[in-house]
C-alpha positions as protocol buffer text, in pm:
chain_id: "A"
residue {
  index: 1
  type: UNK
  ca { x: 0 y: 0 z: 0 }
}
residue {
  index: 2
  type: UNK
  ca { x: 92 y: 361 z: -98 }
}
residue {
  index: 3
  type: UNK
  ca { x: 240 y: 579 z: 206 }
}
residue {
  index: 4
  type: UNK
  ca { x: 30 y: 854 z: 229 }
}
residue {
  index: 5
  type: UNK
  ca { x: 146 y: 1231 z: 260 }
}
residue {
  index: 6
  type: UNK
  ca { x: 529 y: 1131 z: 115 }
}
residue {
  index: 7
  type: UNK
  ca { x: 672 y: 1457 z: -56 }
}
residue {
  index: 8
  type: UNK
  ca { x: 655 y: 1501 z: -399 }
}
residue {
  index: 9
  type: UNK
  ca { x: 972 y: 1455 z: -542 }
}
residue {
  index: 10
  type: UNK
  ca { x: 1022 y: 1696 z: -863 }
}
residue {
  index: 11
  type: UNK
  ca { x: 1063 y: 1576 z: -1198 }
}
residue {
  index: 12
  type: UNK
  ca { x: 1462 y: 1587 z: -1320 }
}
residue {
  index: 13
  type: UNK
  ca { x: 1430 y: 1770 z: -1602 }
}
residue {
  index: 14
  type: UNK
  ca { x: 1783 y: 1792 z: -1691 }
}
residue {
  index: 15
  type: UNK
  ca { x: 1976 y: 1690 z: -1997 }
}
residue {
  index: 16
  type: UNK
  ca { x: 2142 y: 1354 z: -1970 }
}
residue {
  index: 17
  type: UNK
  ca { x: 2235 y: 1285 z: -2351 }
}
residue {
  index: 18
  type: UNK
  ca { x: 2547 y: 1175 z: -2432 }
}
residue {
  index: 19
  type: UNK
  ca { x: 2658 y: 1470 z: -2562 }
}
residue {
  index: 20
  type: UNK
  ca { x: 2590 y: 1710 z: -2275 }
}
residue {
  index: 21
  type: UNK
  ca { x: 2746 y: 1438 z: -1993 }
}
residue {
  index: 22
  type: UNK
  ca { x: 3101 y: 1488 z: -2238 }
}
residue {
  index: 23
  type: UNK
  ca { x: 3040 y: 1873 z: -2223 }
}
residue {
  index: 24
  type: UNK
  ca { x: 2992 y: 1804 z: -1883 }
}
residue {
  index: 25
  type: UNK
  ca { x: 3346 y: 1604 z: -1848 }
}
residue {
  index: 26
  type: UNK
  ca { x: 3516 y: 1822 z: -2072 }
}
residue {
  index: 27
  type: UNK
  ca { x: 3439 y: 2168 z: -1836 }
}
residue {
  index: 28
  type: UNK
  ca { x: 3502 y: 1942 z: -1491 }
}
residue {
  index: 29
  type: UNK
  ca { x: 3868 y: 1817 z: -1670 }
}
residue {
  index: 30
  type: UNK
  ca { x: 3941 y: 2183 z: -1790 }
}
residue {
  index: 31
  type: UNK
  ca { x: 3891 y: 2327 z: -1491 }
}
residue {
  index: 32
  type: UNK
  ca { x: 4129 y: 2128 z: -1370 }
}
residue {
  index: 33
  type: UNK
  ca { x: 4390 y: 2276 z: -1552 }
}
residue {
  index: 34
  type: UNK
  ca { x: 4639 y: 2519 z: -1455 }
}
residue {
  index: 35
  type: UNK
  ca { x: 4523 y: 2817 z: -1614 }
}
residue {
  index: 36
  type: UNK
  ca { x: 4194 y: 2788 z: -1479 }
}
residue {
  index: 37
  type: UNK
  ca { x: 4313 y: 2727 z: -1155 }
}
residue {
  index: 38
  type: UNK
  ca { x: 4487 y: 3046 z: -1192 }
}
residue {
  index: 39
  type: UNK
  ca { x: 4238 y: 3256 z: -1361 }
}
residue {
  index: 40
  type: UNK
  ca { x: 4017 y: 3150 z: -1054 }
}
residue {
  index: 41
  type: UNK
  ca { x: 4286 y: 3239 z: -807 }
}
residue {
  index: 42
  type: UNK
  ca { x: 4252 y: 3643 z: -1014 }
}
residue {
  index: 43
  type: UNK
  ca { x: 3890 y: 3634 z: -970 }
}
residue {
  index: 44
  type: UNK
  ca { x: 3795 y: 3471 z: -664 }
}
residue {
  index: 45
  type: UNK
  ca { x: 4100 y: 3470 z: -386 }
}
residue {
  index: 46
  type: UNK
  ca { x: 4304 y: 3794 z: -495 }
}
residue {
  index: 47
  type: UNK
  ca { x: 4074 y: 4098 z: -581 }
}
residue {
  index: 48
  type: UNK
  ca { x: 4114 y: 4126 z: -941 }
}
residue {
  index: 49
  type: UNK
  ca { x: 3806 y: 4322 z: -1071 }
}
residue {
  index: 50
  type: UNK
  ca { x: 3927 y: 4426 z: -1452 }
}
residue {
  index: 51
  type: UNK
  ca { x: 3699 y: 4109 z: -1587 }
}
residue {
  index: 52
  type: UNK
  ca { x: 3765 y: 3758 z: -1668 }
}
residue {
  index: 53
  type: UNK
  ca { x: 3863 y: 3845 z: -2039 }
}
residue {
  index: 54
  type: UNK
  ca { x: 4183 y: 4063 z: -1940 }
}
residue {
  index: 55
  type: UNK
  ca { x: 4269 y: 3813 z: -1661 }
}
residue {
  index: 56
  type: UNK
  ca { x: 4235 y: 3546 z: -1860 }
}
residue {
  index: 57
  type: UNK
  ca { x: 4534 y: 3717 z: -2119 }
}
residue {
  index: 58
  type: UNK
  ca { x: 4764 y: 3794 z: -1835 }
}
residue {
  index: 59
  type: UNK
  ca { x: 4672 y: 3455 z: -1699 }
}
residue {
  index: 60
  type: UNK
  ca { x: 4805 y: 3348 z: -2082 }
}
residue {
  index: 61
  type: UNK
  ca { x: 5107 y: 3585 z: -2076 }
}
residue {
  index: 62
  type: UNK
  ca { x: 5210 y: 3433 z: -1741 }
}
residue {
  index: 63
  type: UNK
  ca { x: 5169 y: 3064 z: -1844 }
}
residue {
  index: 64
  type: UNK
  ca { x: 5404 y: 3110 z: -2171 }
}
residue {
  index: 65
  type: UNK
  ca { x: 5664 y: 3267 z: -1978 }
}
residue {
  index: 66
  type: UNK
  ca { x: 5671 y: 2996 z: -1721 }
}
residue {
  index: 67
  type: UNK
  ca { x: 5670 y: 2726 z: -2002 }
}
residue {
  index: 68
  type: UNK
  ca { x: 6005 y: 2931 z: -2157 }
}
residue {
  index: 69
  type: UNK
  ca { x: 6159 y: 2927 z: -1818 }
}
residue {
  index: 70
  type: UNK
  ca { x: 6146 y: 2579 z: -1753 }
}
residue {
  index: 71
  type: UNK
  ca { x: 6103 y: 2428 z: -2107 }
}
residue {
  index: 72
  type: UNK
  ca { x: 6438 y: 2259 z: -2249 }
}
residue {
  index: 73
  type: UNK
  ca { x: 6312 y: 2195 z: -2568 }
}
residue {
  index: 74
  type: UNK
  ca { x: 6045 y: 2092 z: -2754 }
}
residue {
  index: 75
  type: UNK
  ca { x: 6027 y: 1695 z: -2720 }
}
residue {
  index: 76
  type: UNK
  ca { x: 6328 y: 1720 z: -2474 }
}
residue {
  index: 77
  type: UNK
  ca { x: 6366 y: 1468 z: -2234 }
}
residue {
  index: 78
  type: UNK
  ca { x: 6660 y: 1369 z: -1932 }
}
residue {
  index: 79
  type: UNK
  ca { x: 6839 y: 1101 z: -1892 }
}
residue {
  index: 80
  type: UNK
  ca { x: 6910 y: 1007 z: -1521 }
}
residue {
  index: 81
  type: UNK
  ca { x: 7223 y: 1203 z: -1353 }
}
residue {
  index: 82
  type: UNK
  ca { x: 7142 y: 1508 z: -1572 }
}
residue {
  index: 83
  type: UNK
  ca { x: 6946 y: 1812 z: -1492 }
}
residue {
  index: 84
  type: UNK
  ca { x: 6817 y: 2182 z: -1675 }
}
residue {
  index: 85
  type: UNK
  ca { x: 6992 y: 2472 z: -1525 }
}
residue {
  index: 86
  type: UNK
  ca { x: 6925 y: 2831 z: -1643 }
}
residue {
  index: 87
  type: UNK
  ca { x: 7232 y: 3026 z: -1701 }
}
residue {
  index: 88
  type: UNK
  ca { x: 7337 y: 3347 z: -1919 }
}
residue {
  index: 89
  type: UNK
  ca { x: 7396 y: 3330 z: -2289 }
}
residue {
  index: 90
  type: UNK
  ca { x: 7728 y: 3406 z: -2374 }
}
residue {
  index: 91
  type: UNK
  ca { x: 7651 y: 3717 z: -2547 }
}
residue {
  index: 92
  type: UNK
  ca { x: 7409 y: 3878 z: -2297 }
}
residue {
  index: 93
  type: UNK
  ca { x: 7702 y: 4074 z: -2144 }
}
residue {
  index: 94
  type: UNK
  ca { x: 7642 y: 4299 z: -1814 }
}
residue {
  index: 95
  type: UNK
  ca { x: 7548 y: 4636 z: -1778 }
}
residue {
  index: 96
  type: UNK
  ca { x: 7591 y: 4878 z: -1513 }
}
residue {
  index: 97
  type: UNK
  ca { x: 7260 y: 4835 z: -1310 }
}
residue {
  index: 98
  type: UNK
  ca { x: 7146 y: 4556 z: -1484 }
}
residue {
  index: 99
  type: UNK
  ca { x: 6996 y: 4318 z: -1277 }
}
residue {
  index: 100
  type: UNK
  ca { x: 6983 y: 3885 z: -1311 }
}
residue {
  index: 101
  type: UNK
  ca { x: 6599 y: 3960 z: -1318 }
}
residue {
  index: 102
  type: UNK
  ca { x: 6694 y: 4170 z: -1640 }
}
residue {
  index: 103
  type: UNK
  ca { x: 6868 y: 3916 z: -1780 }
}
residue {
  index: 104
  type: UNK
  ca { x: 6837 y: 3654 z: -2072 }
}
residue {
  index: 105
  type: UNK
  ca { x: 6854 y: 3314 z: -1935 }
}
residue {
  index: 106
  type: UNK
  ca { x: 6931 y: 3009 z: -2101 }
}
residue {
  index: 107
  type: UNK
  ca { x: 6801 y: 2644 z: -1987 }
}
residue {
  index: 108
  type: UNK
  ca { x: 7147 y: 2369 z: -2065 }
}
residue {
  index: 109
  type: UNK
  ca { x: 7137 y: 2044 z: -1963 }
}
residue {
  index: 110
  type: UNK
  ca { x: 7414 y: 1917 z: -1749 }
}
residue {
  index: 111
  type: UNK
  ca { x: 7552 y: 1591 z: -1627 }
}
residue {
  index: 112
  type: UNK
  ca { x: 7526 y: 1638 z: -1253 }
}
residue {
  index: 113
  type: UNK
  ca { x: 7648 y: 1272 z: -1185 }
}
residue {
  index: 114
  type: UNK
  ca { x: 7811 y: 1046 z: -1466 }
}
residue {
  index: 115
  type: UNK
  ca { x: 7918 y: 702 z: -1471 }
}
residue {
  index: 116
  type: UNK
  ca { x: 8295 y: 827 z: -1487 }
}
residue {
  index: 117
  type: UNK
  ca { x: 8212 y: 1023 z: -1096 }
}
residue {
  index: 118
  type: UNK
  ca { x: 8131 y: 672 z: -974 }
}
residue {
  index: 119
  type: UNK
  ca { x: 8441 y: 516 z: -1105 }
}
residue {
  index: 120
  type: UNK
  ca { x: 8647 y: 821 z: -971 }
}
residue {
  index: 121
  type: UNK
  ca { x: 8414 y: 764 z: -612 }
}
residue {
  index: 122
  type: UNK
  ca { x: 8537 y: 378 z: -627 }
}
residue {
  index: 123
  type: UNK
  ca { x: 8887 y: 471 z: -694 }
}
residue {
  index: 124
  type: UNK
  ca { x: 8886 y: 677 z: -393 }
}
residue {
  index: 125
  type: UNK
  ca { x: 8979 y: 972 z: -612 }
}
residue {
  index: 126
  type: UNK
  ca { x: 9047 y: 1258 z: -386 }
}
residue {
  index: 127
  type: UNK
  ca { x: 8729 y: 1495 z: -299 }
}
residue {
  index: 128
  type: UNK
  ca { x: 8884 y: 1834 z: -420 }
}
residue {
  index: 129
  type: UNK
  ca { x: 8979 y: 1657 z: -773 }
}
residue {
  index: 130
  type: UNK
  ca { x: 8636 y: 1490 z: -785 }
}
residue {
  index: 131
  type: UNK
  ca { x: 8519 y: 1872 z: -749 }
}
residue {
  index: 132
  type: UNK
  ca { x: 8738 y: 2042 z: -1023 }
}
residue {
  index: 133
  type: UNK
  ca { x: 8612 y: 1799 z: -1294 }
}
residue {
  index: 134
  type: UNK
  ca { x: 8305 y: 1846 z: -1208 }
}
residue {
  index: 135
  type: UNK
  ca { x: 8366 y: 2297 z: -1271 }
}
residue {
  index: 136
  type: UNK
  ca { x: 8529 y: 2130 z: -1604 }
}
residue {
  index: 137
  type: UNK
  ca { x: 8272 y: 1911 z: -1730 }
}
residue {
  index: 138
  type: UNK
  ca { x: 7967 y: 2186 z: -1606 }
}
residue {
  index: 139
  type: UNK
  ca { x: 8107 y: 2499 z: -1793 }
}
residue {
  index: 140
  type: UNK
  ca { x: 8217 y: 2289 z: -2049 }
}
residue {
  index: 141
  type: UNK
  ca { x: 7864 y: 2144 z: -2117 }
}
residue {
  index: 142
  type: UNK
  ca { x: 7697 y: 2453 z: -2051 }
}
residue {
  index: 143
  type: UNK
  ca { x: 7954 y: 2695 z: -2290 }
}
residue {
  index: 144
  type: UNK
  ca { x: 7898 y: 2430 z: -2560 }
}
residue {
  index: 145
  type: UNK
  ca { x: 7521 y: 2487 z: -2553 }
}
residue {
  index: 146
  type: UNK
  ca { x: 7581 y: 2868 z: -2550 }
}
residue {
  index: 147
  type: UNK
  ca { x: 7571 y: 2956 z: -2235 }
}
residue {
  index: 148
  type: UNK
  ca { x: 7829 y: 3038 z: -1931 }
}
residue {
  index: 149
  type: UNK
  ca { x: 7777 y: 2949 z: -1577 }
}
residue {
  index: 150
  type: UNK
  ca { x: 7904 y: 3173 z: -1286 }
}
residue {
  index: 151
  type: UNK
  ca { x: 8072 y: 3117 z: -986 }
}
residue {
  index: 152
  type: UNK
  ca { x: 7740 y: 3188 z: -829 }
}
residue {
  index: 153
  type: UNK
  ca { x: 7613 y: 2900 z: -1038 }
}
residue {
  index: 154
  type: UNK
  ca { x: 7912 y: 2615 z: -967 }
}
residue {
  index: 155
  type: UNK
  ca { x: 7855 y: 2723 z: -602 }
}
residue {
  index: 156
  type: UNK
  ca { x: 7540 y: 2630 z: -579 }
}
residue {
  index: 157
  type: UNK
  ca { x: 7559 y: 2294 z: -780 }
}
residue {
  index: 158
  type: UNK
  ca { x: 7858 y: 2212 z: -552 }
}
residue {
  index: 159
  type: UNK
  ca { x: 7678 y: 2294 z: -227 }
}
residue {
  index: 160
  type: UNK
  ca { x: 8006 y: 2542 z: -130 }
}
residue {
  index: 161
  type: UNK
  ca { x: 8039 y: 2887 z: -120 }
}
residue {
  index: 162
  type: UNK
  ca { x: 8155 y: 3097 z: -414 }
}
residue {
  index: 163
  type: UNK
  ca { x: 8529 y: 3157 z: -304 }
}
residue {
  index: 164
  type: UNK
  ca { x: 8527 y: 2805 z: -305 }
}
residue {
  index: 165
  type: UNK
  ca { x: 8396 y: 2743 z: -677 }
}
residue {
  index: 166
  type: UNK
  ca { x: 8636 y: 3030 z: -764 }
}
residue {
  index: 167
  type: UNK
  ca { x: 8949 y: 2849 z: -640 }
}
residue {
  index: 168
  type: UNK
  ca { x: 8845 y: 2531 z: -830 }
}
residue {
  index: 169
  type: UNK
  ca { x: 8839 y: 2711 z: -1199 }
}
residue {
  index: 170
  type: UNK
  ca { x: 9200 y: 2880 z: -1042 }
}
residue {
  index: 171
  type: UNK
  ca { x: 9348 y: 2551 z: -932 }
}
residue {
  index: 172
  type: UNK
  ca { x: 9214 y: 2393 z: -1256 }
}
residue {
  index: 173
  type: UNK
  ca { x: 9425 y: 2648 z: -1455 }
}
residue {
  index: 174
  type: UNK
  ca { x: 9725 y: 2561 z: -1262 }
}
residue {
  index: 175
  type: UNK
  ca { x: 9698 y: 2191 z: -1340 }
}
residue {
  index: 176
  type: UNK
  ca { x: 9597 y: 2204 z: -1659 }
}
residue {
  index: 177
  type: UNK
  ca { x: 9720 y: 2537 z: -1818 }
}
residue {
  index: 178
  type: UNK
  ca { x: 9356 y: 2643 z: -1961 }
}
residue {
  index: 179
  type: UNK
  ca { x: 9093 y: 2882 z: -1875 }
}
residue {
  index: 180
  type: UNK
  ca { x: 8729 y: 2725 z: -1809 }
}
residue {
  index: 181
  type: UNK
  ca { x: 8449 y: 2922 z: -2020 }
}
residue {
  index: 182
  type: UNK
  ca { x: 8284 y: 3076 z: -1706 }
}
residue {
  index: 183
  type: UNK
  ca { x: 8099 y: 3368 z: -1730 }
}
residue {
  index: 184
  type: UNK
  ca { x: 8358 y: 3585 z: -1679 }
}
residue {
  index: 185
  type: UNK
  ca { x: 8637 y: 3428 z: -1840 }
}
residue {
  index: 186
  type: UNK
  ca { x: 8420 y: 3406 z: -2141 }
}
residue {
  index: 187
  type: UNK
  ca { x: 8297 y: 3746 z: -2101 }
}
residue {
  index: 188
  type: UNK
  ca { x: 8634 y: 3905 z: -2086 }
}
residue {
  index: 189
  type: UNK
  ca { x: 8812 y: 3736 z: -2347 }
}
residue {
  index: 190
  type: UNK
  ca { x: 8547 y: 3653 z: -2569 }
}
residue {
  index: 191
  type: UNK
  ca { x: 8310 y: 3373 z: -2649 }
}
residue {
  index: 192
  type: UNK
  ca { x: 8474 y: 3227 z: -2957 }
}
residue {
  index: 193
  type: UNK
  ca { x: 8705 y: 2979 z: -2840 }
}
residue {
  index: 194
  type: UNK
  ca { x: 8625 y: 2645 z: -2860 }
}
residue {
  index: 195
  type: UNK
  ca { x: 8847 y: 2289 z: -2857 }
}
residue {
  index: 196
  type: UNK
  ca { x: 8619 y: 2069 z: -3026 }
}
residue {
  index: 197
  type: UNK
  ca { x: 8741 y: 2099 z: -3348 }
}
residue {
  index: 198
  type: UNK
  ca { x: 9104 y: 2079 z: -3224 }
}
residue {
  index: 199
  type: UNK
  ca { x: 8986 y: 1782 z: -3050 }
}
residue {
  index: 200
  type: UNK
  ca { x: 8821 y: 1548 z: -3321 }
}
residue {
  index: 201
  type: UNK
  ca { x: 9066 y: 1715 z: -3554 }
}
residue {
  index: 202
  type: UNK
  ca { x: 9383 y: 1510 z: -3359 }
}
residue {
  index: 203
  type: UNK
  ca { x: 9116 y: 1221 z: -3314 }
}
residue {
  index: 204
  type: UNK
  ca { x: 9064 y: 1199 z: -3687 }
}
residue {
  index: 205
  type: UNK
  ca { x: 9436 y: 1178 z: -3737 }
}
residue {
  index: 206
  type: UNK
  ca { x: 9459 y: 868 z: -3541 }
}
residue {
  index: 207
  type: UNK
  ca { x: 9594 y: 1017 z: -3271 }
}
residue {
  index: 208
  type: UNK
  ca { x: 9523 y: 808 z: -2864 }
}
residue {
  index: 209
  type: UNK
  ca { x: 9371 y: 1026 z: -2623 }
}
residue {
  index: 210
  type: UNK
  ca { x: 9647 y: 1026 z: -2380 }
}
residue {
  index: 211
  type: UNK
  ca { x: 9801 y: 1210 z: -2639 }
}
residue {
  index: 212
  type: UNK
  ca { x: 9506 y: 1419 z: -2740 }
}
residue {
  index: 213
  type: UNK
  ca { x: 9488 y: 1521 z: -2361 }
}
residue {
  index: 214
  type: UNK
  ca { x: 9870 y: 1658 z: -2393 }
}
residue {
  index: 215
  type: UNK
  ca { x: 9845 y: 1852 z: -2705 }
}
residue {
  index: 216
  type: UNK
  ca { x: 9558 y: 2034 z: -2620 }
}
residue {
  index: 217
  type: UNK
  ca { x: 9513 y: 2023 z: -2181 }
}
residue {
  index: 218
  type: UNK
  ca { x: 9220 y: 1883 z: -2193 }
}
residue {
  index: 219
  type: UNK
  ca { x: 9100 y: 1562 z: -1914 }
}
residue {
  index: 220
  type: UNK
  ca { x: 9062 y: 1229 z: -2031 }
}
residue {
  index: 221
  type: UNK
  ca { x: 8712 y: 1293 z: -1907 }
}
residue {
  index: 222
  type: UNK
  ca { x: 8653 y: 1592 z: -2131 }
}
residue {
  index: 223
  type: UNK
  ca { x: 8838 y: 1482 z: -2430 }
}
residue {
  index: 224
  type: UNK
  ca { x: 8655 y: 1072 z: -2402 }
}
residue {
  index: 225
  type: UNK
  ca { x: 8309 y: 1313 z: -2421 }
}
residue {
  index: 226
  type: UNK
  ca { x: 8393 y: 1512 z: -2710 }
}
residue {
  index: 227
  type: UNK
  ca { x: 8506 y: 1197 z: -2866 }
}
residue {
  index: 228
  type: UNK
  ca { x: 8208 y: 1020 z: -2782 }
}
residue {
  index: 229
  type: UNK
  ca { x: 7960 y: 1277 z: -2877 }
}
residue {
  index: 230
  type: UNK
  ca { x: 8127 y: 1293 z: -3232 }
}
residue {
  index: 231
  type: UNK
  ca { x: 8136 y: 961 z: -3346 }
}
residue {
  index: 232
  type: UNK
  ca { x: 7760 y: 925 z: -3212 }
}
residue {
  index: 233
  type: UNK
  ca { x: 7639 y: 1232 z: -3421 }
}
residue {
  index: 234
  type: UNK
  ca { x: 7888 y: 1114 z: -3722 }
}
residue {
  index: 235
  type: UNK
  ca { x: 7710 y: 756 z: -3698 }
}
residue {
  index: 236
  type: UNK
  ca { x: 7372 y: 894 z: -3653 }
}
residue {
  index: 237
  type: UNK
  ca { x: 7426 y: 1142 z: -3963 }
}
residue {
  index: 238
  type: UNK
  ca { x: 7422 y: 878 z: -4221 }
}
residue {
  index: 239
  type: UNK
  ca { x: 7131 y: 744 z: -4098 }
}
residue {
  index: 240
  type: UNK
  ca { x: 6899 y: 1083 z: -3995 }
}
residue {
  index: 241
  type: UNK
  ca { x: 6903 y: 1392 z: -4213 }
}
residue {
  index: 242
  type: UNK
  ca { x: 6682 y: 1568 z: -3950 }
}
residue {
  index: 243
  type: UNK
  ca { x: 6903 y: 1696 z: -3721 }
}
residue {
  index: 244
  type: UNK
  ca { x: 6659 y: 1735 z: -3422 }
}
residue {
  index: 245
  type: UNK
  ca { x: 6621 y: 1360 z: -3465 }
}
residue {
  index: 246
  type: UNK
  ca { x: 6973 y: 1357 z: -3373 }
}
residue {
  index: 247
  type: UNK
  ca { x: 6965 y: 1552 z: -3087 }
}
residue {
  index: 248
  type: UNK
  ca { x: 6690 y: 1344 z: -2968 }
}
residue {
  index: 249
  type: UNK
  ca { x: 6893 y: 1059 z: -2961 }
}
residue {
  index: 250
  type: UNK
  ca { x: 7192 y: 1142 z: -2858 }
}
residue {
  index: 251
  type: UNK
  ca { x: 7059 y: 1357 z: -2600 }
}
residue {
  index: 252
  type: UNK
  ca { x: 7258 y: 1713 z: -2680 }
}
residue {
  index: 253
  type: UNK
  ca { x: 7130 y: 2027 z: -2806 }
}
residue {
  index: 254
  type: UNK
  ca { x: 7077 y: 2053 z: -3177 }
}
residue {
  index: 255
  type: UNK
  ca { x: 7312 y: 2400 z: -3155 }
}
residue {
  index: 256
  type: UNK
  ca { x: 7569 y: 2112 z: -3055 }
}
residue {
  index: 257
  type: UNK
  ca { x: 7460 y: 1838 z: -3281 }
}
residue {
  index: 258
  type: UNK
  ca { x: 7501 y: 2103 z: -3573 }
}
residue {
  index: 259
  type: UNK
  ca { x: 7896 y: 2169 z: -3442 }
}
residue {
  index: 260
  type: UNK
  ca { x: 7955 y: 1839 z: -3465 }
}
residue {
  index: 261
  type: UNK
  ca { x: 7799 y: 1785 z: -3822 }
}
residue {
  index: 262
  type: UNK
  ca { x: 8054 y: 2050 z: -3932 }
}
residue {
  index: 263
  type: UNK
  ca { x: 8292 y: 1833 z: -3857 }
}
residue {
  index: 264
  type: UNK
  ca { x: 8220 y: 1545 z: -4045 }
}
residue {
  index: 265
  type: UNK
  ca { x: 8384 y: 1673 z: -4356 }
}
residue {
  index: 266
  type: UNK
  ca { x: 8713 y: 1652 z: -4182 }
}
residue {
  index: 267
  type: UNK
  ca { x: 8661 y: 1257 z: -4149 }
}
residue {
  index: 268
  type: UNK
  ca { x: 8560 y: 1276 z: -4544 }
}
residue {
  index: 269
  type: UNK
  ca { x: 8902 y: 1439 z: -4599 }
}
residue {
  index: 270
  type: UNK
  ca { x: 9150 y: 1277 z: -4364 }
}
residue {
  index: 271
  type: UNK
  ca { x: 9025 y: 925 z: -4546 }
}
residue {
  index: 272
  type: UNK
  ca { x: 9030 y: 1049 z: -4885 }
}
residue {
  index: 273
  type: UNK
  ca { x: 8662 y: 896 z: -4922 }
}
């Protein structure tokens, strides 16, 4: 039997085709998306009152600088051991009361651990030496992708103070007899000097790298990774004409992938092929 005096439920009128329940999931999933989240943030929790329309472009100017800041490149991706680290073009010089805020940054990926450290770690290698090839291999990487790092910079990927970092790239010119491209070594004597071509150059001639590392006062470690990187990119090169495919692969910048292709020929000519 029918309860008497039961409340009379209303009639759901609403919608519930298949096309309004995606609608539905498509405005619950987008507002789940950063920019929203931000735009809401504007609106709701900060006092903007100019309207959703102009938040919603500085929303969209703030988003694209964020994605340059952090963004490697496009289909970039790290291997483990390596990490992006913003530093300054080398042609984005200082001014007088220019500020780092002021200044052009640019992201470089860099090998913070390789499998060389842990054979130097195993080998007991002393700390301080395990600390100057590290200032090598970081300005290295970093100069060959365009970009200088600081002291400020090898301090803080070092975990030491800058006086510190500054007597490594010292004590590594006393060892070695060659200045490290940091910023200001670049900076003050210019940004065009470069081994690599010296480098696969003596390679190409057949030369051992024990004896590559005396002509030209470079590591083993630096001159095994210049080594390395060329004969990947000279490999890859006869089988990928796109040179982003390269990079891809082998995991450097195209900028660097492109240095290297230039110096192919060389192999062309010192074979007579």
């Amino acid at each position: 039997m029918i309860a008497k005096h039961l409340p009379f439920l209303p009639r759901d009128t609403r919608d519930h085709s298949k096309g309004v329940q995606a609608l539905h999931q498509y405005q619950r999933l987008k507002g789940k998306s950063l920019k929203h989240i931000v735009l809401d943030r504007f609106l709701n929790h900060y006092g903007y009152d100019k309207g959703a329309v102009t938040a919603s472009a500085i929303v969209d100017d703030l988003l694209s600088l964020i994605e340059q800041y952090y963004r490697y490149h496009d289909q970039s991706f790290l291997k483990p051991g390596q990490v992006v680290w913003h530093a300054v073009p080398v042609d984005e010089y200082p001014k007088k009361g220019k500020t780092m805020a002021q200044t052009k940054l640019k992201p470089v990926v860099l090998d913070l651990i390789t499998d060389g450290d842990l054979e130097d770690l195993r080998a007991r290698l002393q700390n301080r030496l395990l600390k100057i090839k590290k200032v090598e291999r970081w300005t290295t990487q970093a100069f060959d992708q365009g970009a200088c790092l600081s002291q400020l910079d090898l301090a803080v990927l070092l975990a030491t103070t800058t006086t510190t970092a500054g007597d490594y790239v010292r004590e590594f010119y006393n060892l070695y007899h060659r200045t490290l491209p940091t910023r200001g070594n670049v900076q003050r004597i210019g940004s065009g000097q470069t081994h690599k071509r010296e480098i696969v150059a003596l390679h190409l001639k057949g030369y051992l790298v024990p004896t590559i590392c005396h002509k030209t006062n470079h590591s083993k470690e630096a001159v095994e990774r210049y080594i390395h990187d060329f004969e990947a990119v000279r490999l890859l090169s006869t089988k990928f004409d796109d040179v982003d495919d390269i990079s891809r692969i082998v995991r450097l910048t195209p900028s660097v992938v492109k240095q290297y292709l230039d110096l192919v020929p060389l192999d062309s000519e010192g074979t007579g092929t």
